[in-house]
C-alpha positions as CSV (number, residue, x, y, z in Angstrom):
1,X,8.6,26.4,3.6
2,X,8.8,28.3,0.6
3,X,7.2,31.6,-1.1
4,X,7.2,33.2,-4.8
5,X,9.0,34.9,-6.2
6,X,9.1,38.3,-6.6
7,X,9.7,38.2,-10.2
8,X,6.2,35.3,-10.4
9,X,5.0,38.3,-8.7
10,X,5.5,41.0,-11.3
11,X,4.7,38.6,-13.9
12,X,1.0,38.0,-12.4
13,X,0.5,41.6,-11.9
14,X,1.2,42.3,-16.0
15,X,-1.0,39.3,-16.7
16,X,-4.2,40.6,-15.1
17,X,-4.0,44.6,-16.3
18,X,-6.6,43.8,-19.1
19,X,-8.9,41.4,-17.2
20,X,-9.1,42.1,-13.7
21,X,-10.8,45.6,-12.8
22,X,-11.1,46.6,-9.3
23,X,-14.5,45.4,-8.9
24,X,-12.9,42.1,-9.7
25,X,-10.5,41.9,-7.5
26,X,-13.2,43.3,-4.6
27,X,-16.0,40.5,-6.3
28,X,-13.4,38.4,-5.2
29,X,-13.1,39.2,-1.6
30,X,-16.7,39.3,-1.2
31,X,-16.8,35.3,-2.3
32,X,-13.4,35.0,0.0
33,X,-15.5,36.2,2.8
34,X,-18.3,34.1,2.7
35,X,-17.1,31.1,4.3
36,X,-19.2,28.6,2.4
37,X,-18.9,27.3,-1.3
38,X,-21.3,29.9,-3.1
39,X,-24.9,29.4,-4.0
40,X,-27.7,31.3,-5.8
41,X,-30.0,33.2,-3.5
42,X,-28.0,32.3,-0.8
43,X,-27.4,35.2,2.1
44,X,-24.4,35.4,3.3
45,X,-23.0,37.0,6.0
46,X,-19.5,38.7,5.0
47,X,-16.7,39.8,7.9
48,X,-15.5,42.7,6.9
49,X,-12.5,42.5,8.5
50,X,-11.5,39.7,6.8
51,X,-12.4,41.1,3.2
52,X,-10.5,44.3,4.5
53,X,-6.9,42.7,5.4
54,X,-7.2,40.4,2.5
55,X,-7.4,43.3,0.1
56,X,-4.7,45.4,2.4
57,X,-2.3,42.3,2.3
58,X,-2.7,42.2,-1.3
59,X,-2.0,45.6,-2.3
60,X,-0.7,47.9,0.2
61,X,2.6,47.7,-0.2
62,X,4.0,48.8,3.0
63,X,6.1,46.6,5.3
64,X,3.6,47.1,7.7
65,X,-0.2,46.6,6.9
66,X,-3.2,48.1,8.0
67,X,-5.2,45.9,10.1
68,X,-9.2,45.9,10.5
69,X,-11.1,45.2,13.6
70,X,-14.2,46.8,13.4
71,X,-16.3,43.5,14.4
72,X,-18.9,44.8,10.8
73,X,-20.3,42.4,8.3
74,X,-21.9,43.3,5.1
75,X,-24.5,40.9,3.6
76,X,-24.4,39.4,0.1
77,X,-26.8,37.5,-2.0
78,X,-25.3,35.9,-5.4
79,X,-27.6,36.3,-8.3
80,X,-28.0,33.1,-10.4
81,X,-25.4,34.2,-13.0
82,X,-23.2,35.0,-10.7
83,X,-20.5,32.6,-11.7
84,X,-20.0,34.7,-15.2
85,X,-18.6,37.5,-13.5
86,X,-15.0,37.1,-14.9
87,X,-16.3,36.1,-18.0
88,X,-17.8,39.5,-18.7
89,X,-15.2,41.4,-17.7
90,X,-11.9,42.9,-19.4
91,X,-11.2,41.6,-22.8
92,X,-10.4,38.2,-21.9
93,X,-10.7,35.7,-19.3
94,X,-7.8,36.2,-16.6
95,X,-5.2,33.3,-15.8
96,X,-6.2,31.5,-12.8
97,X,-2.6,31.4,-11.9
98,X,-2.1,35.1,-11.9
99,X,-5.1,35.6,-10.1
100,X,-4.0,33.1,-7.4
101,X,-0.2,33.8,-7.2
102,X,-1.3,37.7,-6.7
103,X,-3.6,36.5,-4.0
104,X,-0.8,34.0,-1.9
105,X,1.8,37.2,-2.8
106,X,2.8,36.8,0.5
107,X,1.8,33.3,1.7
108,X,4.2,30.4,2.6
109,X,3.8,26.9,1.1
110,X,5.4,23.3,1.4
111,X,8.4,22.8,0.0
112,X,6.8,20.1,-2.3
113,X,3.7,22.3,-3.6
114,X,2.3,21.9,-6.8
115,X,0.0,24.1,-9.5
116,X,-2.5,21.6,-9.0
117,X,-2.2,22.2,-5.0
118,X,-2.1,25.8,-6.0
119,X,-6.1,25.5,-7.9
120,X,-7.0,23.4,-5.4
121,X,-6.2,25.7,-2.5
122,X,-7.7,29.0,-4.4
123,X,-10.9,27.0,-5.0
124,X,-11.0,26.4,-1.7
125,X,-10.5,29.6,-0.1
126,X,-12.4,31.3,-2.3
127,X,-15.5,29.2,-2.6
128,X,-15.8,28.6,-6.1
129,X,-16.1,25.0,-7.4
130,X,-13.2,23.6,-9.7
131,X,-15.8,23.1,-12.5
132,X,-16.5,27.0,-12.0
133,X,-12.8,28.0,-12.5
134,X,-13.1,26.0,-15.3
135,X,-15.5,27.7,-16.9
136,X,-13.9,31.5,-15.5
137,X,-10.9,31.4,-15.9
138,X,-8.1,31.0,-18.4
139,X,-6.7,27.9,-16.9
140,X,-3.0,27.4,-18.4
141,X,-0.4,26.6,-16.2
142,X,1.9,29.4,-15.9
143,X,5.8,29.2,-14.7
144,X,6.3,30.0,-11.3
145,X,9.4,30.2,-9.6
146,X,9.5,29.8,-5.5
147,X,12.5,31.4,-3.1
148,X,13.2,30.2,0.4
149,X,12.4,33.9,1.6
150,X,9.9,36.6,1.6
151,X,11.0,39.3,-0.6
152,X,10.7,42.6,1.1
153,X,7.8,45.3,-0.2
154,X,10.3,47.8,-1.3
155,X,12.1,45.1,-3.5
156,X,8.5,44.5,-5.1
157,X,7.8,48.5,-5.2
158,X,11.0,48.6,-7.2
159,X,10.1,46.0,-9.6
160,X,6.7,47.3,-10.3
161,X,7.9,50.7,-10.7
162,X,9.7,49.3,-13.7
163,X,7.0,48.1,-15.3
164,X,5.3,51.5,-14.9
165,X,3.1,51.1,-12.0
166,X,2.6,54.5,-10.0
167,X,4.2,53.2,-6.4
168,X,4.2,57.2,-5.1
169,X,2.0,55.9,-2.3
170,X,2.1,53.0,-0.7
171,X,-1.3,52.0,-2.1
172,X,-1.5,50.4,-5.5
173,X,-4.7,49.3,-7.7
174,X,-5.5,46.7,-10.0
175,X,-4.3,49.0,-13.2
176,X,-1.0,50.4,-12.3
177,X,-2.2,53.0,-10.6
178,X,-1.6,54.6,-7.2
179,X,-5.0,55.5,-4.6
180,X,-5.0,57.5,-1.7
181,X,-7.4,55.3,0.3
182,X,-6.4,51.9,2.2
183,X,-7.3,49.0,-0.4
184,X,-9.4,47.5,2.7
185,X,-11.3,50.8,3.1
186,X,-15.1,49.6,2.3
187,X,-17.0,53.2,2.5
188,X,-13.9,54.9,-0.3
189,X,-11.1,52.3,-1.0
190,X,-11.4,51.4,-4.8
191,X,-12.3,47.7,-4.8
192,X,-15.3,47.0,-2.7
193,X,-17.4,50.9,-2.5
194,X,-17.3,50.7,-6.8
195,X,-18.8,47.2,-5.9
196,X,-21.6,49.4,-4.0
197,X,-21.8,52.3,-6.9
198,X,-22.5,50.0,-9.9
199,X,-25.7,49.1,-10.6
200,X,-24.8,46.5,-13.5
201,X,-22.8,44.9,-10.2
202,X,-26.8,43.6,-9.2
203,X,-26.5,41.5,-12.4
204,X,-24.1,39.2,-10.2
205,X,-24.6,40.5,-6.7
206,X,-26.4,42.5,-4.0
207,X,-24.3,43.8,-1.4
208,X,-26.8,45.1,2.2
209,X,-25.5,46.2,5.2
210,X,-28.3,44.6,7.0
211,X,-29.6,41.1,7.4
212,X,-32.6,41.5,4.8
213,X,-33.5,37.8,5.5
214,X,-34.9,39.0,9.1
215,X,-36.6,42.5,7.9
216,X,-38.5,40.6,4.8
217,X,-38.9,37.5,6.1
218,X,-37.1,34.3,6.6
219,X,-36.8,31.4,4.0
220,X,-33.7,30.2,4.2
221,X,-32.1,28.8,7.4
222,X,-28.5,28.7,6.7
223,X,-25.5,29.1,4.1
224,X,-25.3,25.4,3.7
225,X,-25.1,24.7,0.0
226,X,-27.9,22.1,1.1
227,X,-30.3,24.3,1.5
228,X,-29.7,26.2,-2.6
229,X,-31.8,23.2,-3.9
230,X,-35.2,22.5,-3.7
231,X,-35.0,18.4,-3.1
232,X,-38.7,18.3,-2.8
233,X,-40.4,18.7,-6.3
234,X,-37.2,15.9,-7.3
235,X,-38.4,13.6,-4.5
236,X,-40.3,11.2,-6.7
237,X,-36.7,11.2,-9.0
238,X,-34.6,11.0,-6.0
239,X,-33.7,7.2,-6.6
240,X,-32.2,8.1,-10.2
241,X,-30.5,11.6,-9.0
242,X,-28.9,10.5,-6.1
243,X,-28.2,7.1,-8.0
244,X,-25.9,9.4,-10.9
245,X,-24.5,11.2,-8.0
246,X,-23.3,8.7,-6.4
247,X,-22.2,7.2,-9.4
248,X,-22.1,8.6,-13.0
249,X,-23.5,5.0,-14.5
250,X,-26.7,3.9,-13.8
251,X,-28.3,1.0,-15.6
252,X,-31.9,1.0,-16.0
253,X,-33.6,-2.1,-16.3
254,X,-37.4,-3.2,-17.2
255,X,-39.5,-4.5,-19.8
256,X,-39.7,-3.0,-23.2
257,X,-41.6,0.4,-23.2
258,X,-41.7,1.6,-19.8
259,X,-40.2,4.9,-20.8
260,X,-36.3,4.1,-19.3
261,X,-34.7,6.1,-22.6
262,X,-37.3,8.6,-22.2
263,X,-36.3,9.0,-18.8
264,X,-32.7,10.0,-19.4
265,X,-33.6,12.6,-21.9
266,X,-35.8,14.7,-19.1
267,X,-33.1,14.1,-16.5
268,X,-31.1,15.8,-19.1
269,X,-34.3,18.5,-19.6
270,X,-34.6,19.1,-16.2
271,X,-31.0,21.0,-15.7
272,X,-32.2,23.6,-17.9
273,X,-35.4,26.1,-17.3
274,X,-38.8,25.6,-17.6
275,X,-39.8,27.5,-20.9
276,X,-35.7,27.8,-22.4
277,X,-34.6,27.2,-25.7
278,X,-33.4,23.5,-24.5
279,X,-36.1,23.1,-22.1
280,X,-38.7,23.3,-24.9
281,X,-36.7,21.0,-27.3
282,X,-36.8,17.6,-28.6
283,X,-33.3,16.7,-28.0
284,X,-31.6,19.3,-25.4
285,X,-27.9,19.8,-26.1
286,X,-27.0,18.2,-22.7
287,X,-28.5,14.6,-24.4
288,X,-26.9,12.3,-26.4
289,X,-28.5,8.4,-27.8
290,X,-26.2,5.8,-29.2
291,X,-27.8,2.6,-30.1
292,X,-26.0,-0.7,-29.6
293,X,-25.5,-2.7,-32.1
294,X,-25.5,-6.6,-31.8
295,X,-22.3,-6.7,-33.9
296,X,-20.1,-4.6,-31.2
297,X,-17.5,-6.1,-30.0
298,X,-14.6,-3.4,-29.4
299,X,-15.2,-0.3,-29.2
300,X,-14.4,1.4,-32.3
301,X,-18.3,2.4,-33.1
302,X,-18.1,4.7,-30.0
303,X,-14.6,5.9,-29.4
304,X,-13.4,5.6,-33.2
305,X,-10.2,4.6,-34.7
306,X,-7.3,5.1,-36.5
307,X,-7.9,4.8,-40.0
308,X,-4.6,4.3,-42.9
309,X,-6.8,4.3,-46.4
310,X,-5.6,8.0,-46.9
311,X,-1.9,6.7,-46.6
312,X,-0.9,8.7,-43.4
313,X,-3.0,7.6,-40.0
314,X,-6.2,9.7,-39.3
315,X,-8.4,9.0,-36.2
316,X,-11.9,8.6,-37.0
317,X,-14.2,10.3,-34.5
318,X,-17.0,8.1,-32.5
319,X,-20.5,9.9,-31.4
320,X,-19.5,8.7,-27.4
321,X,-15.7,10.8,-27.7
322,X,-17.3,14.1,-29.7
323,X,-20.1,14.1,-26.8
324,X,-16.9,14.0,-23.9
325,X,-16.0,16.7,-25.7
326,X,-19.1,18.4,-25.3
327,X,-19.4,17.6,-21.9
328,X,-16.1,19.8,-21.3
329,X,-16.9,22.5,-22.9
330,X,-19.7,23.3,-20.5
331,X,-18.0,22.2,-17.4
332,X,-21.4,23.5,-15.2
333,X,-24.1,21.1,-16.8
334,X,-24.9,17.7,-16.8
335,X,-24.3,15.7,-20.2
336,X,-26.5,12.4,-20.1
337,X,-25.6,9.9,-22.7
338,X,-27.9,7.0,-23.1
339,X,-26.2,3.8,-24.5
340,X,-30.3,2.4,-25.5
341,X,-30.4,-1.4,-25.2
342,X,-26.9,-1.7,-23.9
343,X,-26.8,-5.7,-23.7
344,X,-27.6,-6.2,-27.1
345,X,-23.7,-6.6,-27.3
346,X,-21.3,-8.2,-24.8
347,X,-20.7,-4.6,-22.8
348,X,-17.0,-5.8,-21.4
349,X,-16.2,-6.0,-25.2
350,X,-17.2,-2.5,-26.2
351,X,-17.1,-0.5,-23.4
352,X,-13.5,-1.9,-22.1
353,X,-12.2,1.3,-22.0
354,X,-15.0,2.8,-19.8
355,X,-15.5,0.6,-17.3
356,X,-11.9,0.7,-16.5
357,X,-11.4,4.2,-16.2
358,X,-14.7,4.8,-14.2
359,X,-12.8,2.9,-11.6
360,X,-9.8,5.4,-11.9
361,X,-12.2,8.3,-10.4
362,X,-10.2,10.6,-7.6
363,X,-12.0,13.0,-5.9
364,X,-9.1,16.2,-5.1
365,X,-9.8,18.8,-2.3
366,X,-12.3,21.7,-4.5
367,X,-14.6,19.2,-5.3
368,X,-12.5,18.0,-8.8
369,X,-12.9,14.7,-9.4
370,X,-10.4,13.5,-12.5
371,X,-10.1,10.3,-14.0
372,X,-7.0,8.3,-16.0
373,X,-7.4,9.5,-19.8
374,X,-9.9,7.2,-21.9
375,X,-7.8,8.3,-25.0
376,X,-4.4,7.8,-24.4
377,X,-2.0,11.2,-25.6
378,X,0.3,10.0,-28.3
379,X,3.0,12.7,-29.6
380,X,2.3,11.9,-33.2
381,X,0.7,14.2,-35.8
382,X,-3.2,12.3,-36.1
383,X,-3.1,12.8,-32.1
384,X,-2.9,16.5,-32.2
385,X,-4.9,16.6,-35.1
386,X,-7.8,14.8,-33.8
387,X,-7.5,17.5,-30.5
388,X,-7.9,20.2,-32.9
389,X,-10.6,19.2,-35.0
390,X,-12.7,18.0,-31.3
391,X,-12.2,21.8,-29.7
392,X,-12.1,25.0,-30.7
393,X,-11.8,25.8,-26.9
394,X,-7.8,26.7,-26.4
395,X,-7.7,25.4,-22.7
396,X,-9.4,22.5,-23.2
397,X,-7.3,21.5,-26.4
398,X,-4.1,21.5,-24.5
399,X,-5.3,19.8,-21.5
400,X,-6.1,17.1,-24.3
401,X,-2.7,17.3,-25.4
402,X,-0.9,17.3,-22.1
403,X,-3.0,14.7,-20.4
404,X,-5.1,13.0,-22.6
405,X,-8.7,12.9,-23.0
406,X,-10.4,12.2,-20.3
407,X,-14.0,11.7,-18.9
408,X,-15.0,14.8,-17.0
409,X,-17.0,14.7,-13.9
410,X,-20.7,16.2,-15.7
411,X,-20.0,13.3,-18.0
412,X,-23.2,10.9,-17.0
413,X,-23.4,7.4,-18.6
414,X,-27.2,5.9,-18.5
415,X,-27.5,2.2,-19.8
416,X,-31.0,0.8,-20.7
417,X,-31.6,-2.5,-20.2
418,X,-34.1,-5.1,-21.7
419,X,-33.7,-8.5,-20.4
420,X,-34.1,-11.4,-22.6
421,X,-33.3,-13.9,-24.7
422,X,-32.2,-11.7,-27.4
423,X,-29.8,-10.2,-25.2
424,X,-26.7,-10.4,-22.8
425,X,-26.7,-10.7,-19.2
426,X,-24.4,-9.3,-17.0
427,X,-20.7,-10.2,-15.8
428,X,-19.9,-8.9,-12.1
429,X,-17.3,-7.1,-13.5
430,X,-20.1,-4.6,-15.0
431,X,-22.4,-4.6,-12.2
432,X,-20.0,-3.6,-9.6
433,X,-19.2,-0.5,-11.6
434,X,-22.8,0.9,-12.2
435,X,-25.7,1.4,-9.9
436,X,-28.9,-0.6,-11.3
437,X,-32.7,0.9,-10.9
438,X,-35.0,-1.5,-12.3
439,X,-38.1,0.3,-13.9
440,X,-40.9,-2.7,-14.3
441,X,-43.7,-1.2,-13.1
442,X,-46.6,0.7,-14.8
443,X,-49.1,3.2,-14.5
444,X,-51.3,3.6,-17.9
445,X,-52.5,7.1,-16.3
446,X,-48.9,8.6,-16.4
447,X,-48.3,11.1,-18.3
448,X,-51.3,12.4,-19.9
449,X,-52.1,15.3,-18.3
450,X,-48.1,16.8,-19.3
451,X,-45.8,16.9,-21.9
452,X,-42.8,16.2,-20.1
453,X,-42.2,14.6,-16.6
454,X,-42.6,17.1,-13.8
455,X,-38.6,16.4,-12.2
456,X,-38.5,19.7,-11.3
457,X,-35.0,22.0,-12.1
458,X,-32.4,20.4,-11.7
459,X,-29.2,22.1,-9.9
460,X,-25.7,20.6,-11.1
461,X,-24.8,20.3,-8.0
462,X,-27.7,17.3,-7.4
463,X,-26.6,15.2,-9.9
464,X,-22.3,16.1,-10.0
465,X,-20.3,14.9,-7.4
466,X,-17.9,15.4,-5.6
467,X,-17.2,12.5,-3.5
468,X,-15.7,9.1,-4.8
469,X,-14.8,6.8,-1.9
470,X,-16.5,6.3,1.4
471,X,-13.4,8.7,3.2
472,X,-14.4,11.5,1.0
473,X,-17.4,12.3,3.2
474,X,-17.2,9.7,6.2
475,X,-15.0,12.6,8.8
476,X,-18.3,15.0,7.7
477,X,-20.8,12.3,8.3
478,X,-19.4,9.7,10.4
479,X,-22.7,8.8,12.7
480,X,-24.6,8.6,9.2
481,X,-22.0,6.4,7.9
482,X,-21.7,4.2,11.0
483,X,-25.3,3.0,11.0
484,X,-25.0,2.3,7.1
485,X,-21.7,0.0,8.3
486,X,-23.6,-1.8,10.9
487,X,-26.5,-2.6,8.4
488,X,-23.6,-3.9,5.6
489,X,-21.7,-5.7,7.6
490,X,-24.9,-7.5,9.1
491,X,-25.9,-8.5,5.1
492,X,-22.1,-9.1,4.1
493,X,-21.7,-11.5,7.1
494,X,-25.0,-13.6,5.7
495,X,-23.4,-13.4,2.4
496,X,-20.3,-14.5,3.8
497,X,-18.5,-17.6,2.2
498,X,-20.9,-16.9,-1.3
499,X,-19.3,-15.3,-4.5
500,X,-22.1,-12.4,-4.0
501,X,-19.9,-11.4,-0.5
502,X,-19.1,-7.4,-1.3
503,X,-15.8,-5.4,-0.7
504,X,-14.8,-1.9,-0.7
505,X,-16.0,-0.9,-3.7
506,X,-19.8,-1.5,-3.3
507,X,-19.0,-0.3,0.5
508,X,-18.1,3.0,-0.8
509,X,-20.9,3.6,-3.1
510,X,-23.4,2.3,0.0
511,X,-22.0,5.5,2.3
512,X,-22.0,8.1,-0.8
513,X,-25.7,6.9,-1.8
514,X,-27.0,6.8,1.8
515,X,-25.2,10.3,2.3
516,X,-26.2,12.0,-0.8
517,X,-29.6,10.8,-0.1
518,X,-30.3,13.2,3.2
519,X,-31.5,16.3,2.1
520,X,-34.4,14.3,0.5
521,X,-36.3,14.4,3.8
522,X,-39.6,14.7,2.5
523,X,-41.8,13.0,0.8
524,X,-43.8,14.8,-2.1
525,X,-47.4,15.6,0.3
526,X,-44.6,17.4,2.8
527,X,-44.3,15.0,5.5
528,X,-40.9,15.0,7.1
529,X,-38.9,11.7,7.3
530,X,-37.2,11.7,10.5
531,X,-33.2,11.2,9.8
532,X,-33.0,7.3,10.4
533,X,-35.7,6.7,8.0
534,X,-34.0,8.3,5.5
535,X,-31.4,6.0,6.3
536,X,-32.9,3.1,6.1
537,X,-34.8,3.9,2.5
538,X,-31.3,4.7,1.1
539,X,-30.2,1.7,2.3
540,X,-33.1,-0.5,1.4
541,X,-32.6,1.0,-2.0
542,X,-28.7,0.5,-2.1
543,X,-29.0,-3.2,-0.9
544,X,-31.4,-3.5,-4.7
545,X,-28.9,-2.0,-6.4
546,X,-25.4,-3.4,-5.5
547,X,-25.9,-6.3,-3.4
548,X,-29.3,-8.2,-5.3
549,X,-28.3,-7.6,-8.8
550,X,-25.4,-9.8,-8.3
551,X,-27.2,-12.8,-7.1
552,X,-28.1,-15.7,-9.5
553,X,-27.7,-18.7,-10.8
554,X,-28.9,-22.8,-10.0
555,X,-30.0,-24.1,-6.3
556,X,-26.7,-25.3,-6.1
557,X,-25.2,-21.7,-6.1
558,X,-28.0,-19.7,-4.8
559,X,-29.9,-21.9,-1.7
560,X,-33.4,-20.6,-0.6
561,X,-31.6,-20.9,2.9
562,X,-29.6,-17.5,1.9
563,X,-32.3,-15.4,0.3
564,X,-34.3,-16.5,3.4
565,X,-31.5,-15.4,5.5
566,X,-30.7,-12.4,3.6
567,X,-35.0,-11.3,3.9
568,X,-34.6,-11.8,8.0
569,X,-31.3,-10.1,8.1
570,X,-32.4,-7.2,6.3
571,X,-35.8,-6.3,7.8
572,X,-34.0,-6.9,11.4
573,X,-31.5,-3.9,10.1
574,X,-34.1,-1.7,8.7
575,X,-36.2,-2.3,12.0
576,X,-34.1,-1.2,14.1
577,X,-33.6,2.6,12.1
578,X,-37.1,3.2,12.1
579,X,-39.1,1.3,14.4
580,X,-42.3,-1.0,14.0
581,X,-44.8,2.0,14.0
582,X,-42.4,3.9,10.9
583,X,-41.3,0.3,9.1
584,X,-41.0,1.0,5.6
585,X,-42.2,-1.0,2.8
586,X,-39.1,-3.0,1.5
587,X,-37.8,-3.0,-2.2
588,X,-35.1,-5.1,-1.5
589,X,-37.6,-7.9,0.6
590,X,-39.8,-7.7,-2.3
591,X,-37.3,-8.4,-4.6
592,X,-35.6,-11.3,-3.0
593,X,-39.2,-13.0,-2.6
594,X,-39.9,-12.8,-6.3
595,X,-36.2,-14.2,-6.1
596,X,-37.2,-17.1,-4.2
597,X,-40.2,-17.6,-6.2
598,X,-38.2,-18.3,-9.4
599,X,-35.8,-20.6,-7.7
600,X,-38.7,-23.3,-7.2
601,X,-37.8,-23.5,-10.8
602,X,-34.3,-24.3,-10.0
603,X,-32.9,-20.8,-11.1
604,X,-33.0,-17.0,-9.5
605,X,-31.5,-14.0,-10.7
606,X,-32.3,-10.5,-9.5
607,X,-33.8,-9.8,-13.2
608,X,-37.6,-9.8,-13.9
């Protein structure tokens, strides 16, 4: 085990005089304390205790520390800007590292820790999503040095004394100076009672010492981030939300007209609200079309390219990079960018790049999800100046030139599809990367009475996530994910000696659909699904997109023996989640029997 150093130390101290009041560093107990990642209008009940030591631990500086046990909680509810905090305080954003190596002053860690383990770790502990830090905090790696030992507190009182902090008492605050009070005092101490005395602190967060959910009434059942989000008024969108969640590229396929770019730019409407400047306008900044061309066949018209004609190499920018960049910049909302008609060109030409590093996805504890870069770093002088000219943001710029460019994980790619003669089909190689909602049917009625398409708001957190692979969320949901392997495993053994059989891929993207699909466990009159039928829609639905959409070609590939197999197979599974008397009406049985219908001709495919 190792611990920093006390010179780290210091040098976090000095790095968050001008940034990190008090308030902040009490603001950042509070979230410490409340056990769960944070959500707007969430209560939350808050050990005092444990805010109390943490803030003793951090900046008493006696050998021996106060410790609470007072058995009080305090209750908090997080207003809906509550993640700006930092950002409106001091006269810059603070160093996430200084922040976090002042906070684990006196923690141990594995020999092998890294800065990223570090992030990771704070985010963690202190409930705020890696996309939030992002957003909060300066976020530039910092040296820090690691000894085998715990300095002692009068080694540390020495060294801040040096650098003009007031160490008469043993209790120090956030601006080098010294406090009578206990930090973890909450009626005096100067970090959480200023919390109490501010009223600008309401802006961010209310702090009760009583439970006002049970004197005012009681509308939220628990601190699950579930329960932040009203699934309902999405429920008729759920397919296409919990479709992107489970997987930032969705194709949508359907006849010409039947609104599928449309759709994309109100998903994209929807994460703002009703009546805002990009609620109300044509193109919201979160919304990007590119229209495929039939002549693409790299992909220099999105990405760019490096261009000699001035004499020295300059990288010509592509609409699909300068939106990536965009998409970073506002780490906390959804960017949707719509590749219209995407078979009009042979996709594994133009979008090589993509569909290789939307394979690369890892999901890191946090809920960061990173991907290999789509634009390699190279150290040469067009490089750096393409980085400059994409950002102005510093943070971002360097990450650019330390890593790459990569995709980040608000990035949302949304394919529509028309096919026909005048266009490509498919290669496996493409369907197994995106999820597929076909979009054929229509109601002339629709949207008459409205200007846009009542979604609903929608949170980030419906539509970014945070899981990649099935093991991401199968410990949290293993009885959930069991019945979705015993309904798989039943349709991959009838598939079983066919180039259609799936593998882990498509099994991973079954358990994060069916999974992110739960909280929708109403339908839009009210009526409650009962778990398993929630299952069993998901998985209806997931069969469509994953396993049917693979399936064609001539009666010698595709017999009528298999897609009668596969119909008997999959009602049996879907039977036995939800009983005769709650059977559902099958997408996936529908579709195979239009499927068998075109094979009389002596050719199937899933598309219409």
């Amino acid at each position: 085990m190792k611990f920093i150093s006390v010179k780290s130390v210091v040098e976090a101290y000095k790095g968050f005089q001008d940034c990190m009041t008090n308030k902040s560093w009490g603001y950042l107990a509070l979230l410490k304390g409340c056990k769960n990642r944070v959500c707007p209008s969430v209560p939350y009940e808050v050990d005092l205790d444990e805010v109390s030591n943490f803030l003793e631990d951090i900046f008493n500086l006696s050998q021996t520390k106060k410790k609470y046990k007072s058995g009080r909680t305090l209750h908090v509810v997080f207003s809906n800007k509550w993640d700006k905090y930092f950002n409106d305080q001091g006269k810059h954003l603070p160093n996430i590292y200084d922040v976090a190596i002042w906070a684990y002053r006196r923690n141990s860690f594995e020999d092998n820790v890294t800065k990223e383990d570090i992030l990771q770790r704070f985010a963690k502990e202190f409930n705020i999503p890696l996309n939030i830090i992002s957003s909060s905090f300066n976020t530039r790696t910092k040296e820090t040095v690691f000894t085998d030992s715990l300095y002692s507190e009068s080694v540390l009182k020495s060294e801040l004394k040096a650098i003009g902090v007031d160490v008469s008492k043993e209790n120090i605050d956030a601006k080098k100076g010294s406090v009578v009070a206990s930090p973890g005092e909450i009626s005096r101490g100067p970090f959480v009672q200023t919390l109490y005395a501010g009223l600008e602190i309401t802006d961010y967060v209310l702090i009760l010492q009583s439970d006002y959910l049970s004197l005012y009434g009681n509308t939220v059942k628990s601190n699950n981030s579930i329960d932040c989000i009203n699934y309902k008024k999405s429920s008729n969108y759920r397919p296409y939300i919990t479709a992107i969640k489970s997987k930032p590229f969705l194709l949508l396929a359907g006849i010409s007209g039947t609104g599928k770019s449309r759709i994309v730019r109100e998903l994209a409407r929807a994460c703002w609200d009703e009546g805002s400047t990009e609620y109300n306008a044509h193109k919201p900044k979160n919304f990007e079309m590119i229209q495929v061309k039939p002549n693409w066949h790299d992909s220099t018209e999105l990405m760019g390219y490096i261009s000699r004609v001035s004499g020295k190499p300059t990288y010509v920018v592509g609409h699909f990079l300068k939106f990536i960049v965009r998409a970073w910049e506002n780490p906390d909302i959804p960017y949707f960018l719509c590749l219209d008609e995407m078979n009009l060109a042979p996709v594994e030409q133009y979008f090589a790049e993509y569909l290789s590093v939307i394979e690369s996805r890892k999901s890191h504890e946090g809920g960061n999800v990173t991907t290999d870069p789509i634009l390699e770093k190279v150290d040469e002088e067009w490089y750096f100046n393409l980085t400059a000219s994409l950002t102005t943001v510093e943070d971002i710029r360097m990450r650019f030139n330390e890593e790459g460019i990569c995709i980040p994980q608000n990035f949302i790619v949304i394919g529509t599809v028309n096919m026909d003669e005048t266009t490509f089909s498919f290669s496996r190689k493409v369907l197994d990367r995106a999820m597929t909602i076909e979009m054929n049917e229509v109601d002339l009625y629709a949207g008459l009475d409205s200007k846009y398409e009542r979604i609903g708001k929608l949170n980030s957190d419906m539509l970014i996530g945070t899981a990649v692979e099935g093991v991401d969320i199968y410990a949290d949901n293993e009885e959930v994910c069991n019945k979705a392997l015993t309904y798989l495993q039943a349709v991959n053994n009838v598939l079983d000696g066919t180039p259609f059989k799936i593998a882990y891929r498509a099994r991973n993207e079954f358990l994060l659909y069916v999974v992110n699909n739960l909280p929708y466990n109403t339908d839009e009159n009210g009526n409650d699904f009962s778990e398993d039928e929630v299952i069993a829609i998901a998985l209806d639905e997931i069969t469509s997109m994953k396993i049917l959409s693979r399936i064609e070609g001539d009666d010698t590939k595709v017999k009528h023996s298999l897609l009668e197999k596969l119909i008997a197979t999959i009602e049996t599974q879907l039977l036995a989640l939800t009983g005769e008397d709650k059977k559902i009406e099958s997408v996936s049985i529908a579709k195979l029997k239009e499927m068998q219908e075109r094979l009389s001709s002596g050719y199937t495919s899933f598309w219409s």
